[in-house]
C-alpha positions in Angstrom: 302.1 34.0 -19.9 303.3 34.2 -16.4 299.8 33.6 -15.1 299.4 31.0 -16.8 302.8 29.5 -15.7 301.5 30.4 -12.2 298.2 28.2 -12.8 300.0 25.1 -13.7 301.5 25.1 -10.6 298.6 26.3 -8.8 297.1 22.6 -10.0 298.9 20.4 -8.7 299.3 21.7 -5.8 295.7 22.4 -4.8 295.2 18.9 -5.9 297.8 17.0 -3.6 296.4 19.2 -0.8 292.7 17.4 -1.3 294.2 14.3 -1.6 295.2 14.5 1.9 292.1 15.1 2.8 290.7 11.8 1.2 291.0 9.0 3.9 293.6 6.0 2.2 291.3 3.0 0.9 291.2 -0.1 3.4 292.4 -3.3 1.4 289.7 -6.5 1.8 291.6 -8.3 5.5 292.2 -12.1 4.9 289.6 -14.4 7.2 291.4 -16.7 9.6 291.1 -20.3 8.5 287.9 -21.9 9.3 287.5 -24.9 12.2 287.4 -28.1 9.9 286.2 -32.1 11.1 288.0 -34.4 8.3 288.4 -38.0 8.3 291.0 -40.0 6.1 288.5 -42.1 5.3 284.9 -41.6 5.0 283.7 -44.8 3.4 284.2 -48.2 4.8 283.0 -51.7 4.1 282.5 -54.6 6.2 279.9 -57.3 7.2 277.4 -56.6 9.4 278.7 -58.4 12.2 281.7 -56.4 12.1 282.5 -52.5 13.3 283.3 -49.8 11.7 286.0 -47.5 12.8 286.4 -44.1 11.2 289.7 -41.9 12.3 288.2 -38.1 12.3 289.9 -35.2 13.3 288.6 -31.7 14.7 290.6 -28.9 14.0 289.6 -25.3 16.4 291.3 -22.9 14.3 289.5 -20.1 16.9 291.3 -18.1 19.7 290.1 -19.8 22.3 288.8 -22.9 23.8 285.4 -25.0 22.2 283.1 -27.6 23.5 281.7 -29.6 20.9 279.1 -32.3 21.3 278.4 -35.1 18.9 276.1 -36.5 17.0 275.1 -39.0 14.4 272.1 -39.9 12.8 272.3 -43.5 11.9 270.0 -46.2 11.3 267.5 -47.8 13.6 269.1 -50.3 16.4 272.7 -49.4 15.1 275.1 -48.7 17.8 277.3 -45.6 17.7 280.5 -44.5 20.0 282.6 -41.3 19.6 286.6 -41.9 21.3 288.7 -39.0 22.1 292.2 -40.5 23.8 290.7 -43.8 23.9 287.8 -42.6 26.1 284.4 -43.0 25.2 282.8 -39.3 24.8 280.1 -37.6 23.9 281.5 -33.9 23.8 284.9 -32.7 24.7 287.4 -29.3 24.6 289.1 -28.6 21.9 292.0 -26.0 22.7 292.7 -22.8 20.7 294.7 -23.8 17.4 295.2 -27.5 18.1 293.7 -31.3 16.3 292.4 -33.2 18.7 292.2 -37.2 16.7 288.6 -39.0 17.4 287.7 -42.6 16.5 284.2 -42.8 15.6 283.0 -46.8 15.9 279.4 -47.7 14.3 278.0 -50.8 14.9 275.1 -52.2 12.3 272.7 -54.3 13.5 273.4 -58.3 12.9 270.1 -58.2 10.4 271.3 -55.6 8.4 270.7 -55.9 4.7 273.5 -55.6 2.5 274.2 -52.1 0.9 275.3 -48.4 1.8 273.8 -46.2 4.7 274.9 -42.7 4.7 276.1 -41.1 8.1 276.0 -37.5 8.5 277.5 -36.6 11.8 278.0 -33.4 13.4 280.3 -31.2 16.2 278.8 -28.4 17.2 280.1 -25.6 19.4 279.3 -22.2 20.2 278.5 -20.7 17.7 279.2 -23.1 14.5 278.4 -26.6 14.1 281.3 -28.8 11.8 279.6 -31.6 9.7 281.0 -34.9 8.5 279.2 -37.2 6.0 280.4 -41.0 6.5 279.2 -44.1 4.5 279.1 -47.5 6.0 278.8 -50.0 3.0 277.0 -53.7 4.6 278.4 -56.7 2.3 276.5 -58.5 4.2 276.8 -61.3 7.0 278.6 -65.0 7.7 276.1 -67.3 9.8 276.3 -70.9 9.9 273.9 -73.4 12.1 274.6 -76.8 12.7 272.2 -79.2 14.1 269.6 -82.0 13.8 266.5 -82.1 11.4 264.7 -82.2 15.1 266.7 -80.3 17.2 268.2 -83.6 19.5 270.9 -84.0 20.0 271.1 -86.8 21.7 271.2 -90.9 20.9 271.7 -94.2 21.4 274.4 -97.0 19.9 275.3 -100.4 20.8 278.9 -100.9 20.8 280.7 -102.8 18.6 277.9 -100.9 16.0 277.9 -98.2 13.3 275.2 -95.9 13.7 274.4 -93.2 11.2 273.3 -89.2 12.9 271.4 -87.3 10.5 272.3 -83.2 11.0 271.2 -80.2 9.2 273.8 -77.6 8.1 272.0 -74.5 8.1 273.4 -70.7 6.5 272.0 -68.2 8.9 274.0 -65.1 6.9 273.4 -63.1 4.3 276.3 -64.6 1.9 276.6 -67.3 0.6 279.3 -70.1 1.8 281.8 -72.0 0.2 284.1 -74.8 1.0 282.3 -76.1 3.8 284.6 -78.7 5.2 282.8 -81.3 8.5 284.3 -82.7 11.0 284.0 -84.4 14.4 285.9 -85.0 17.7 284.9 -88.3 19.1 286.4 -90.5 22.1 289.2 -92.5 21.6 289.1 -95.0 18.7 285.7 -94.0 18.1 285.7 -93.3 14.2 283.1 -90.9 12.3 282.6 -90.5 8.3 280.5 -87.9 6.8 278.1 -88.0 3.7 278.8 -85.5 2.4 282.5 -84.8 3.6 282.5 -80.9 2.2 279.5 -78.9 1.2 280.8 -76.6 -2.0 278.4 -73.8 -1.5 275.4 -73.1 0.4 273.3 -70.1 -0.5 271.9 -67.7 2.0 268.7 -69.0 3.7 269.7 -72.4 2.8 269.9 -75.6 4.3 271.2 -79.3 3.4 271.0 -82.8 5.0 274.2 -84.2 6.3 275.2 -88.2 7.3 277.6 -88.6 10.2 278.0 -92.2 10.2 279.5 -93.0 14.1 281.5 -96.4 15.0 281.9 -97.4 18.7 284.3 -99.7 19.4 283.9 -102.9 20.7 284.0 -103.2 24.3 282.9 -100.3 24.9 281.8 -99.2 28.7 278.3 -98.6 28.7 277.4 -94.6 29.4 277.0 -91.3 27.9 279.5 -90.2 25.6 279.9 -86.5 23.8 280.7 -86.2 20.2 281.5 -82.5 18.7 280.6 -81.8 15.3 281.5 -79.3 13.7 281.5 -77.9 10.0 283.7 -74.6 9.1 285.4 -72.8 6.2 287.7 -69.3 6.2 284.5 -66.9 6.9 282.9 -68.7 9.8 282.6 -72.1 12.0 279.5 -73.5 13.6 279.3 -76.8 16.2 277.0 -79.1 17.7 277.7 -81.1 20.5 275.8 -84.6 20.3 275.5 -86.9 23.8 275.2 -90.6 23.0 274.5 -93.3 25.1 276.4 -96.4 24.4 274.6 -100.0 25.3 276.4 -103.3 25.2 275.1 -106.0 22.6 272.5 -108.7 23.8 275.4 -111.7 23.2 277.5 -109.3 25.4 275.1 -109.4 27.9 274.4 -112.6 28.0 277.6 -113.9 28.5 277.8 -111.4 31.7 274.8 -113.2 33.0 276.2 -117.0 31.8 279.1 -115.4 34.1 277.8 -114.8 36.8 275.4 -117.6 36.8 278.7 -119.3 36.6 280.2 -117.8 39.6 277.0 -118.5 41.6 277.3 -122.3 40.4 281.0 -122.4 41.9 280.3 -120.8 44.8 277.4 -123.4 45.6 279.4 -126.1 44.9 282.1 -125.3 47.0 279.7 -124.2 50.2 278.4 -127.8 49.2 281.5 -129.7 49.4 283.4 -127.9 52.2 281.0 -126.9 54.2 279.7 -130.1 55.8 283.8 -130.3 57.0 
């Protein structure tokens, strides 16, 4: 019985002993945070005649200091610029633990078709390279062209006269536009009226005939005077500037000529009478 007793405590004891033996098991160590490159906004939309501006930011997260370099694969003949402080950059240092802010500007081309072009863009360092996956989304373009069916624009009007100026109104874009309102700036008290006098909606592609009916005053000094048409809405504006030259009537000149004649007749007589004094 005593052996026994002796045993049991034998046990334990041998036991603890070979447990100190056994090296303690090393728990699973937490990985620092990664390096990250975020922006608040990854999809933007715009016409293509516009730029888009994404705010990123690059987060080093390692012990010491990174150079990354940038890059984007975009679509033919766009135009790309990375901004750090304001700066245009292709690479820069990012400090141990800090954000650095970057502005990443992409520029479509003005042809480019209406819909969404993915924009994988990259950082790399060191030893790891951060990626960012944009999307610029194209609604498309405003474009407007105003000019003549033959591309003068130039003419002539007798004063005193209304003379009517045939233009084309012309959408160059890729949207269609509305409200179309026309318009002209004239010299003084010279008075235009268009037919039409506002264009609803013109489709992309499309063009339409347009009437500016021009009135000269009477009186008028013959020589070249500018007129500026112009036709516009809330999207875009387009103007042509159209040189006429203004002519006096025939009656008009005629009675410059009786005039003169007139003067000459005078002048005769009064050689005729005074000078034999």
């Amino acid at each position: 019985m005593q052996g026994r007793h002796i045993g049991s405590l034998l046990v334990p004891a041998i036991l603890f002993s070979l447990s100190s033996f056994i090296p303690p098991s090393r728990g699973k160590t937490s990985q620092s945070n990664p390096s990250t490159f975020t922006a608040r906004l990854i999809n933007l939309e715009a016409t293509a005649k516009e730029t888009f501006r994404f705010n990123a930011s690059l987060h080093n997260s390692t012990p010491r200091a990174i150079i990354y370099t940038f890059r984007a694969d975009m679509p033919a003949g766009w135009n790309l610029a990375f901004r750090v402080d304001g700066m245009q950059v292709t690479s820069f240092k990012a400090d141990s633990n800090r954000t650095q802010d970057i502005t990443i500007e992409l520029t479509p081309t003005p042809d480019a078709k209406p819909g969404t072009y993915p924009i994988p863009v990259t950082a790399t360092g060191e030893s790891d390279t951060l990626s960012l996956k944009l999307e610029a989304v194209v609604k498309g373009s405003y474009g407007m062209e105003l000019t003549t069916p033959t591309g003068l624009l130039s003419g002539e009007i007798t004063e005193g006269k209304r003379e009517s100026i045939h233009l084309t109104l012309r959408n160059t874009g890729t949207l269609p536009l509305e409200g179309l309102e026309l318009a002209a700036q004239a010299p003084a008290k010279w008075d235009a009226l268009f037919e039409p006098a506002k264009v609803e909606r013109l489709e992309p592609g499309k063009s339409i005939d347009v009437v500016a009916n021009l009135k000269v005053p009477e009186k008028t000094i013959a020589g070249d005077y500018v007129t500026t048409f112009s036709a516009r809405n809330n999207n875009t504006n387009a103007t042509a500037l159209f040189r006429t030259t203004v002519t006096t009537s025939w009656l008009a000149g005629w009675m410059g000529v009786l005039v003169i004649l007139a003067a000459v007749a005078v002048i005769y007589t009064l050689i005729r009478k005074y000078g034999r004094r």
